[in-house]
C-alpha positions in Angstrom: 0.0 0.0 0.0 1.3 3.4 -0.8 -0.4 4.9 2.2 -2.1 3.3 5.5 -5.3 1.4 4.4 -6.6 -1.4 2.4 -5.7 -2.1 -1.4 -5.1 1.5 -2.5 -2.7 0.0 -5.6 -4.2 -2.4 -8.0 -2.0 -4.0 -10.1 -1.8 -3.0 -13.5 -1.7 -6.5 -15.0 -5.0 -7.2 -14.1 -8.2 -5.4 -13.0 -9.1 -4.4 -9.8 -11.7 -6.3 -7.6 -11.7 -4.4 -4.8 -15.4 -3.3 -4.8 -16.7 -1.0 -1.4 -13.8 -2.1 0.6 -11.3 -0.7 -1.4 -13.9 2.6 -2.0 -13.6 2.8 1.8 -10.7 1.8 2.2 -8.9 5.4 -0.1 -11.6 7.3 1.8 -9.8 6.7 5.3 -6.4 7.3 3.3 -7.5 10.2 2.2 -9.1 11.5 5.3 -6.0 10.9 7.3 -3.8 12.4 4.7 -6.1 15.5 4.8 -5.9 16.0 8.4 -2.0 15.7 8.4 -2.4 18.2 5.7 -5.0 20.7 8.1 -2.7 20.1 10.9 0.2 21.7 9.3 -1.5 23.9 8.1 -3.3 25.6 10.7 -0.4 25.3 12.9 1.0 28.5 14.4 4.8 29.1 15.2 6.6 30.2 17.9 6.9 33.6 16.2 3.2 34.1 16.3 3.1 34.1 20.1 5.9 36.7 20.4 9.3 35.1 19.0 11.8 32.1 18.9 12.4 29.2 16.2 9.2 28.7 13.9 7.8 24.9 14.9 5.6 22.8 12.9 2.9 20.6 14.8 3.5 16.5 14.2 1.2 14.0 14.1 0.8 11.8 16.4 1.3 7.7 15.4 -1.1 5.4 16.8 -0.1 3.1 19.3 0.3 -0.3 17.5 -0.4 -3.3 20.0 1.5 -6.2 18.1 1.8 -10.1 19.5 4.5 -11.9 18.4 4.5 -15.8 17.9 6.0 -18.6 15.3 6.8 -22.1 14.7 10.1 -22.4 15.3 10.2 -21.8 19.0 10.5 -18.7 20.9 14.5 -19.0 20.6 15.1 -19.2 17.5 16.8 -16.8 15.2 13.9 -15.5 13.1 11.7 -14.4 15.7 14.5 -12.7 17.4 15.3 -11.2 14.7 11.8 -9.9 13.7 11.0 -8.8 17.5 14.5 -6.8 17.5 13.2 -5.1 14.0 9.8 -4.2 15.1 11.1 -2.6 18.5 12.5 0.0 16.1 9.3 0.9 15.5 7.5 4.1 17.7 4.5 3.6 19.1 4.7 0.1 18.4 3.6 -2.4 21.5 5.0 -6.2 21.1 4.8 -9.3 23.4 5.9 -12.4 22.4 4.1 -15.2 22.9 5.5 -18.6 20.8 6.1 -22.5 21.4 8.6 -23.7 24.0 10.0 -25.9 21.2 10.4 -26.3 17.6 7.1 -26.7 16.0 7.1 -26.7 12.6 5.0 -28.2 9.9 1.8 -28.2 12.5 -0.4 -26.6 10.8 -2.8 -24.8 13.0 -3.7 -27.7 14.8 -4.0 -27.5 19.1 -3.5 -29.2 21.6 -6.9 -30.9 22.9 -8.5 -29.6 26.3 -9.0 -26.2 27.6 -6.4 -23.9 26.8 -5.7 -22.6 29.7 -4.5 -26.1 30.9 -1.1 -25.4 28.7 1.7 -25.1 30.1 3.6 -21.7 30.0 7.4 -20.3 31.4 8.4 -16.4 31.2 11.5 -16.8 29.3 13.3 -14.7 26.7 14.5 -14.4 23.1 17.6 -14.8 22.1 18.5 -10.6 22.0 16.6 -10.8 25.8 13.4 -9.3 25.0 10.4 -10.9 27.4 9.0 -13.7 26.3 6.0 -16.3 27.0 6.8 -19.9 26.1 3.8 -22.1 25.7 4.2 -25.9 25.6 1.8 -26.3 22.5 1.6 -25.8 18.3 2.0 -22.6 17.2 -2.2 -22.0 17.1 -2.0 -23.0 20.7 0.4 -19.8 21.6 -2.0 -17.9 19.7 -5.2 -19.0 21.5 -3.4 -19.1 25.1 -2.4 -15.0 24.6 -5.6 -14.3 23.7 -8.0 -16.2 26.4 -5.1 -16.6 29.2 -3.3 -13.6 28.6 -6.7 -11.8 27.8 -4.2 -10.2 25.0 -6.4 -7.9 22.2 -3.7 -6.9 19.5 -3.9 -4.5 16.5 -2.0 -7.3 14.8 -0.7 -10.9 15.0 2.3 -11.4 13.1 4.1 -15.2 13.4 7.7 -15.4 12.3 10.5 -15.2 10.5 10.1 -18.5 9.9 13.8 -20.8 8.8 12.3 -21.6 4.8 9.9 -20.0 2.7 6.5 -21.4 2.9 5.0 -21.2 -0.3 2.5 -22.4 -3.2 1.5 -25.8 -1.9 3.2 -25.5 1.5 1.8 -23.0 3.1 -1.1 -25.3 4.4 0.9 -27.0 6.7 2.9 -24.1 7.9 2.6 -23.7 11.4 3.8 -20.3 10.6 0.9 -19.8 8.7 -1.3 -21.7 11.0 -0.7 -19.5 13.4 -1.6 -16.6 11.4 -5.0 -18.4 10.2 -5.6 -19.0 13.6 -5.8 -15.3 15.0 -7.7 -14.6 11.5 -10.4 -17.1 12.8 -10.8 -15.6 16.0 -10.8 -11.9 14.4 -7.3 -11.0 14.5 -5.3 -9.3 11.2 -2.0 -11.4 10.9 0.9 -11.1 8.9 2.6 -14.9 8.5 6.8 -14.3 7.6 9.4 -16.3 6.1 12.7 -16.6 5.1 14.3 -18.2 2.2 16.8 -20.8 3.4 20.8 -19.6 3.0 23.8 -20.6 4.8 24.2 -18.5 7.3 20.9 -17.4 7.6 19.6 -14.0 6.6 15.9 -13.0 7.9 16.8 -9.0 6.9 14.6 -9.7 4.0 11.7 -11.4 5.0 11.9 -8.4 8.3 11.8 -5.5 6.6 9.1 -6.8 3.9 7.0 -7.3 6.4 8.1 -4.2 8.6 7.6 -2.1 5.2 3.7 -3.8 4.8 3.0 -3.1 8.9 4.1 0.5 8.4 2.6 1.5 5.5 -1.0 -0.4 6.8 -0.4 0.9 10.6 -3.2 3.7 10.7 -5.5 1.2 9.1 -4.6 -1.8 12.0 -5.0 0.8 14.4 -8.6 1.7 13.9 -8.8 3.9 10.6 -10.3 0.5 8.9 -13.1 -1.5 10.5 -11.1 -5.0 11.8 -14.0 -6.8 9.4 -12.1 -5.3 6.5 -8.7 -6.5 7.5 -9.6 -10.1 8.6 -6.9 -12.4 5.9 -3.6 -13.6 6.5 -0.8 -12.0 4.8 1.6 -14.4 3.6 5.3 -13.1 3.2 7.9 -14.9 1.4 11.3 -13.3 1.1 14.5 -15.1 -0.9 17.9 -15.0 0.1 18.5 -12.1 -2.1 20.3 -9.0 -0.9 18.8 -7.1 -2.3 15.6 -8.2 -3.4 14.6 -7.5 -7.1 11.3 -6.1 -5.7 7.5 -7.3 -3.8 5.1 -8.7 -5.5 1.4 -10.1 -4.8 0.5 -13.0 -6.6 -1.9 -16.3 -5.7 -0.3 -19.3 -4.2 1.4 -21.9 -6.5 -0.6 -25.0 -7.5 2.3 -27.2 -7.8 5.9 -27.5 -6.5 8.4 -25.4 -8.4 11.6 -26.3 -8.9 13.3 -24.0 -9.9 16.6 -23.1 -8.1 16.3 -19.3 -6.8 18.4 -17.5 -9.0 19.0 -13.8 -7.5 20.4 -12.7 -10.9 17.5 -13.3 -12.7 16.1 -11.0 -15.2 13.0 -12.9 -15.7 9.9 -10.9 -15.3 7.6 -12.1 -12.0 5.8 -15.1 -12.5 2.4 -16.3 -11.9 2.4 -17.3 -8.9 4.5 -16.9 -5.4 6.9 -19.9 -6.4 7.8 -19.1 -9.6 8.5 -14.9 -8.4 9.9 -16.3 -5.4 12.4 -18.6 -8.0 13.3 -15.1 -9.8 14.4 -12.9 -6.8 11.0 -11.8 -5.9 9.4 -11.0 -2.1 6.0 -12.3 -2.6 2.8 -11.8 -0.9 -0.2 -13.4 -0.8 -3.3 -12.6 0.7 -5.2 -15.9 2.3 -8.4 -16.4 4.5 -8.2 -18.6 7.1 -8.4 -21.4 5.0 -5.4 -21.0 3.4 -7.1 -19.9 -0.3 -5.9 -17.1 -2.2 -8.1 -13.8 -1.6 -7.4 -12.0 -4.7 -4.6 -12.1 -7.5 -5.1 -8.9 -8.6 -4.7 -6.9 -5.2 -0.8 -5.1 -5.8 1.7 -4.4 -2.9 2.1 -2.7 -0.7 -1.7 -2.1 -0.3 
């Protein structure tokens, strides 16, 4: 997205579906946008009042409450990485809620029995930030911060998961599962991962998805009803430094293999797993059944 809000760019290969949503959706741009305008505008300075250095008035940023979780346990790598990256961010609120172990590949399955009968440990990441380690799947961390730790976030965002989940793996990402999980129980969620490298990199998958979460922060924060924002956000980044650019595209019907070739000068191709192949970022906008939303929906929205 261009500015905070819902689908504002369409992308010129094919035409837009986004109906009222995206109508309102460039309305609460605009409005917001118009009121940073009237606020600098209508600002007096210091001068006015009798001297010193003009001022200009700034706008305020929402506070942004963000939980934290993935699938490859609260001590990995990724998710430190991703917390540490988001803590850049003002007004940004995190707590980090993830499995005690190594989860991967679970889907969004959970554990059976109340929730609240999980087993949980204050821990830390690896960089020290707080942390809540559930012994669970990755949907389980999600449902224990919300009806244990009576958590309401702006945003659930579950990663930077070690290996891209794309085209036909992403339903049985717990990554992703996590991230269908708090779309089920009204949550927006952004699901991250990172192209496999030795060493490991997770810069790009970080600030692709720091880059989506800025530009869509007013909008998570309240400018958009949570109806509108209720889809997972799937981000796939290669090991590419840098990338050759972000693309939306539907999830891959069949297993690419194609080795990733950061050189490429292949246009994007249909799909995440053939863009992903060619140096791309992709993302893909899901429900919380894993099907594509839309194809035609550009990023950033």
């Amino acid at each position: 997205m261009s500015a905070p809000g819902s689908r504002l760019c369409q992308n010129p290969r094919a035409p837009s579906t986004g109906g009222n949503r995206m109508r309102r959706t460039v309305t609460a741009t605009l409005s917001m946008l118009a009121l940073t305008a009237a606020l600098v505008a209508c600002g007096g300075s210091d001068e006015d009042a009798g001297g010193g250095t003009p001022t200009q008035p700034t706008a305020k940023l929402p506070t942004l409450d963000i939980l934290v979780t993935n699938d490859d346990g609260y001590a990995a790598p990724g998710i430190d990485a991703l917390v540490e990256r988001l803590r850049g961010l003002p007004g940004v609120e995190i707590t980090v809620v993830a499995p005690a172990t190594n989860q991967s590949g679970t889907s969004d399955r959970t554990t059976p029995g109340d929730v609240s009968a999980l087993t949980a440990a204050k821990v830390a990441t690896a960089s020290g930030f707080p942390a809540t380690a559930v012994t669970g799947f990755p949907a389980d961390s999600v449902n224990y911060a919300l009806d244990v730790l009576d958590l309401e976030p702006d945003l659930v965002v579950a990663g930077s998961n070690a290996g891209q989940n794309l085209g036909v793996v992403a339903p049985i990402s717990g990554t992703v599962g996590a991230a269908r999980t708090a779309v089920r129980r009204g949550y927006p969620a952004v699901a991250v991962s990172q192209g496999l490298a030795d060493p490991a990199d997770y810069g790009p998958s970080v600030d692709t998805a720091v880059a989506w979460i800025e530009r869509n922060r007013a909008a998570l924060a309240g400018s958009v009803e949570r109806s509108e924002l209720l889809e997972v956000v799937n981000v796939n980044a290669p090991a590419c430094s840098p990338v050759r650019g972000v693309i939306a595209v539907p999830l891959a019907s069949a297993p690419n293999a194609e080795p990733l070739d950061c050189a490429s000068t292949v246009p994007a191709g249909p799909d995440d797993a053939a863009s992903f192949a060619h140096g791309f970022a992709t993302v893909t906008f899901l429900t919380a059944d894993t099907q594509t939303v839309t194809s035609t929906t550009s990023w950033p929205r």
